[in-house]
N, C-alpha and C positions, 0 to 999 in steps of 0.2 A: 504494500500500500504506500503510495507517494506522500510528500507531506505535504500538495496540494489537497489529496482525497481526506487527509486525514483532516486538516481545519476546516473543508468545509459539510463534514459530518456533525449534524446537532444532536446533544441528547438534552434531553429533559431531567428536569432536578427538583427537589423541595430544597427549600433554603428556609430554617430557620432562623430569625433574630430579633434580637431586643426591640422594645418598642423607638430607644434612642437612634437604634441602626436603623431600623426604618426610615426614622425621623431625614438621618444623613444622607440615607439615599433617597427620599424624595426632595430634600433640598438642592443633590446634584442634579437630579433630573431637572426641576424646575429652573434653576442655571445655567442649564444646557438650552433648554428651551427657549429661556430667557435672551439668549447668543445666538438663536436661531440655530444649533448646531441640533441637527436631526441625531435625537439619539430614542432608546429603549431601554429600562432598568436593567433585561439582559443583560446590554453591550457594558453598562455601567459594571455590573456585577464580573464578568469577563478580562473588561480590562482592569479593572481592580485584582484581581487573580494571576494576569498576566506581571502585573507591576510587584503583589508581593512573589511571583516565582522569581522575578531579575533581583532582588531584594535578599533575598535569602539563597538563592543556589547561584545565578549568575543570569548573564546576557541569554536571551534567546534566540534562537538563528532563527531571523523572517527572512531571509536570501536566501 
């Protein structure tokens, strides 16, 4: 499987969190929106996961 096939495979998830996390992520979305930057809590949730993997293990190769 390529690593083109592999990002654009979606799976589904429950995501539990505090009522304050929620709080933080409807504040980002609405900031987003706010900016006109088309986003969805998904992508929020995503690149939040992306940023702590480079954070804790290293760089991730998107090339």
């Amino acid at each position: 499987m390529s690593d083109q096939s592999i990002a654009s495979k979606k799976a589904k998830t429950t995501v539990y969190m505090t009522e304050e996390e929620e709080i933080l992520l409807n504040e980002l979305f609405i900031k987003r929106l706010r900016e006109r930057r088309k986003t969805d809590k998904s992508a929020l949730l995503c690149e939040g996961i992306r940023l702590l993997f480079e954070k804790e293990i290293g760089v991730l190769n998107n090339g």
